[in-house]
C-alpha positions as CSV (number, residue, x, y, z in Angstrom):
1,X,112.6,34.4,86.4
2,X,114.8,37.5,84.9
3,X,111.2,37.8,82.7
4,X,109.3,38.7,85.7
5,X,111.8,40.8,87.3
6,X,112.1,42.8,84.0
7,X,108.1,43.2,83.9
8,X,108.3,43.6,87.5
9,X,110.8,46.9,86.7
10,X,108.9,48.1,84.0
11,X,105.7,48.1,86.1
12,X,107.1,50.0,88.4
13,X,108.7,52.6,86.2
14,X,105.2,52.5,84.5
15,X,103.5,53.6,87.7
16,X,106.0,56.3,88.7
17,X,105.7,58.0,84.7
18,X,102.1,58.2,85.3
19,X,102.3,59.8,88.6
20,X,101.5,63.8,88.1
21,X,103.3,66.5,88.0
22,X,103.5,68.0,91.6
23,X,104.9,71.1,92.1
24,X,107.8,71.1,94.9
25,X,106.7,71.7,98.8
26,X,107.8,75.7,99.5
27,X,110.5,76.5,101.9
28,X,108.6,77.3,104.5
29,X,107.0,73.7,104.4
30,X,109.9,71.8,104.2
31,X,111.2,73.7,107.4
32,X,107.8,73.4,109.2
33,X,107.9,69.3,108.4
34,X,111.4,68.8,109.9
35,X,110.0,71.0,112.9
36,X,107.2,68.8,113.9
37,X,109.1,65.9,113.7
38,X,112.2,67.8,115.8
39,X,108.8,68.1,118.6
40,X,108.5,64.9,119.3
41,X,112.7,64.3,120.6
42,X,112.5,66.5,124.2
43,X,109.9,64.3,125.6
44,X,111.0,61.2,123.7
45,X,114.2,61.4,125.3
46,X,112.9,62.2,128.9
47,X,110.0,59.6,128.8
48,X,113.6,57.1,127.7
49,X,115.3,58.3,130.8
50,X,112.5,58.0,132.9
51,X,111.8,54.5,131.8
52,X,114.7,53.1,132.1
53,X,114.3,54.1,136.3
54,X,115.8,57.3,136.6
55,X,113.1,59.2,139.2
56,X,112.6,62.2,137.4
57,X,111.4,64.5,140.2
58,X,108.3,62.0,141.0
59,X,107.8,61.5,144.5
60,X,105.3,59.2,147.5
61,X,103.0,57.2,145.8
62,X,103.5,57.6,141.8
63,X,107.4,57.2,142.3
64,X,106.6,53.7,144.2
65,X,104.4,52.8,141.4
66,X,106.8,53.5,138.3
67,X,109.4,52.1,140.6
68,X,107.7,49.0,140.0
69,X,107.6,48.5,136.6
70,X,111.0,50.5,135.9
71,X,113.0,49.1,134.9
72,X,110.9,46.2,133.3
73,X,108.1,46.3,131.2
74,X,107.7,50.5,132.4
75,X,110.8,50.7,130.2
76,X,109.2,48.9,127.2
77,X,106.0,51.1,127.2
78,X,108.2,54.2,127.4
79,X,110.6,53.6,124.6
80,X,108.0,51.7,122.5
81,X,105.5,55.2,123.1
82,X,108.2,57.6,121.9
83,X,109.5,55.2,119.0
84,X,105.9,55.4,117.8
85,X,105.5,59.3,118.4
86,X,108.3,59.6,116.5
87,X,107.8,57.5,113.8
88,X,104.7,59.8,113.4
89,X,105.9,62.8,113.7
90,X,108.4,61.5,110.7
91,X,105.5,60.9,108.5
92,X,105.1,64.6,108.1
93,X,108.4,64.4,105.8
94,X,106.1,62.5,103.3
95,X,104.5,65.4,102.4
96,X,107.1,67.6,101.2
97,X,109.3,64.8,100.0
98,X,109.1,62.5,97.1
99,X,107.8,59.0,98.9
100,X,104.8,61.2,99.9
101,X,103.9,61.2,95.9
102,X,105.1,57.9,95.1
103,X,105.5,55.3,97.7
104,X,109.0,53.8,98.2
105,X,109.9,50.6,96.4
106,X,110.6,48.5,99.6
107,X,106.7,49.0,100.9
108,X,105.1,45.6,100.7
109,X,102.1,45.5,98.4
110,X,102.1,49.5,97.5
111,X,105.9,50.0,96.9
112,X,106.3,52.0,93.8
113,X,102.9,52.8,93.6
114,X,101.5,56.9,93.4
115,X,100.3,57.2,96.6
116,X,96.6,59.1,96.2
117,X,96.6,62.9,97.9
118,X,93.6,61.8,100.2
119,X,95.0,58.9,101.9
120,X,97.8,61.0,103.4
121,X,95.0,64.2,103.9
122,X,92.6,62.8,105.9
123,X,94.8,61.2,108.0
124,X,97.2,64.2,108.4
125,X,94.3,66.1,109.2
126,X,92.7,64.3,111.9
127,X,96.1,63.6,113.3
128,X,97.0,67.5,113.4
129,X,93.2,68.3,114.5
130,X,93.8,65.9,117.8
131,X,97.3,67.1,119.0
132,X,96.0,70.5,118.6
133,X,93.0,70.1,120.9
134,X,95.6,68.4,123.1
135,X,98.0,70.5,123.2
136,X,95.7,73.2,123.7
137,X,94.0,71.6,126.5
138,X,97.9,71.2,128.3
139,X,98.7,74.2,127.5
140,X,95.5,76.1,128.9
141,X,95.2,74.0,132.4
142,X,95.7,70.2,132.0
143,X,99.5,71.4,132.3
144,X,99.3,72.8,135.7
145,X,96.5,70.4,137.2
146,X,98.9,67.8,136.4
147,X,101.6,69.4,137.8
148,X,99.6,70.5,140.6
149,X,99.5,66.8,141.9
150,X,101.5,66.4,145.3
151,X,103.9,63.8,143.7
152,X,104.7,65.4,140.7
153,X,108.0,66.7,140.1
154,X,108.6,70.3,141.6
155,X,111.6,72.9,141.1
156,X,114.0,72.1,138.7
157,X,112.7,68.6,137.6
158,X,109.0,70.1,137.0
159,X,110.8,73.2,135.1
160,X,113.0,70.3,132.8
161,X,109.8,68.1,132.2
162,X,108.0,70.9,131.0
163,X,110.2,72.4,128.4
164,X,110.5,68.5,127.3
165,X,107.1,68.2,126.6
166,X,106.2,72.2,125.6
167,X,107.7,71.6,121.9
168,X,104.8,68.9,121.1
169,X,102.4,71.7,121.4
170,X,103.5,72.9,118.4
171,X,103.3,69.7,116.4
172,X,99.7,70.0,115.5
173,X,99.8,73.1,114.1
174,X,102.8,72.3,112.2
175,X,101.3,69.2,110.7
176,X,97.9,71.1,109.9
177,X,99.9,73.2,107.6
178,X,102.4,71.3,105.7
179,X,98.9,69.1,105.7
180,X,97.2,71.8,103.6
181,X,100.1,72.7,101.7
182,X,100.1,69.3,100.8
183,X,96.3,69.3,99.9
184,X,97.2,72.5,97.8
185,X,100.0,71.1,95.8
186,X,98.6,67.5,94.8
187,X,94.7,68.5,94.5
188,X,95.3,71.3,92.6
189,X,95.0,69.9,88.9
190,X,91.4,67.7,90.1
């Protein structure tokens, strides 16, 4: 058994020796990353709140309907959709630290492994193309129709959900270009 751990080890060391020689992410990238996952925490934490019952501003027929499911399985969805936002927005670390070159150890099946540039480009990509368009889309009109609704939250509750949810319209952008800084730094010796 020690036999296989030690060829196990040396596999592994193997695999991280032959990964190449990437230079480090600028400055300005490494900021950028840690800002589009920071985007995601405003509106994580109010969808929270709001899930776990508190009204939020809503009123008539929409409050009646979250009041339903909230606490309950309202709550569930909420924290369950800003876990995953932010476990997404975190990604974007990968590619200005290490475990975006080399996968880390405790991955099942591709732990220790060089992770190849295009498998975290593409996806970064689309991902930063599609929060663009939708924040864009908020920001230019879907914002204000929504908020235009005669339930929605007015005053002081419409004025704290928005600057909750006006910092993920920067995450797209932010992605985009750590993404092809990324695509820069590991594509560069192909």
């Amino acid at each position: 058994m020690s036999k296989l751990v030690i060829n196990a080890r040396s596999t592994t060391l193997r695999a991280e020796a032959a990964a190449p020689v990437v230079p480090p992410a600028p400055r300005w990238a490494q900021l950028a990353a840690k800002a589009a996952v920071l985007t995601t925490v405003p509106s994580g934490l109010w969808r929270i709140v709001f899930g776990f019952g508190a009204p939020m501003g809503f009123t008539g027929a929409t409050a009646a309907a979250y009041a339903e499911h909230q606490p309950g399985w309202g709550t569930v969805y909420c924290v369950a959709l800003s876990a995953l936002a932010e476990a997404l927005a975190f990604l974007t670390l990968g590619l200005v630290r290490p475990w975006g070159l080399i996968a880390p150890r405790w991955i099942p099946l591709i732990g220790g492994r060089r992770v190849k540039p295009l498998a975290a480009i593409l996806p970064a990509l689309l991902g930063s193309v599609v929060l663009t368009v939708l924040g864009m889309e908020a920001l230019f009109g879907g914002w204000a129709r929504n908020l235009a609704d005669p339930d929605s939250p007015r005053g002081f509750a419409a004025v704290v959900m928005t600057l909750a949810y006006l910092p993920l319209v920067a995450w797209g952008p932010l992605l985009g270009a750590v993404t092809l800084d990324y695509a820069r730094r590991t594509l560069r010796r192909r």
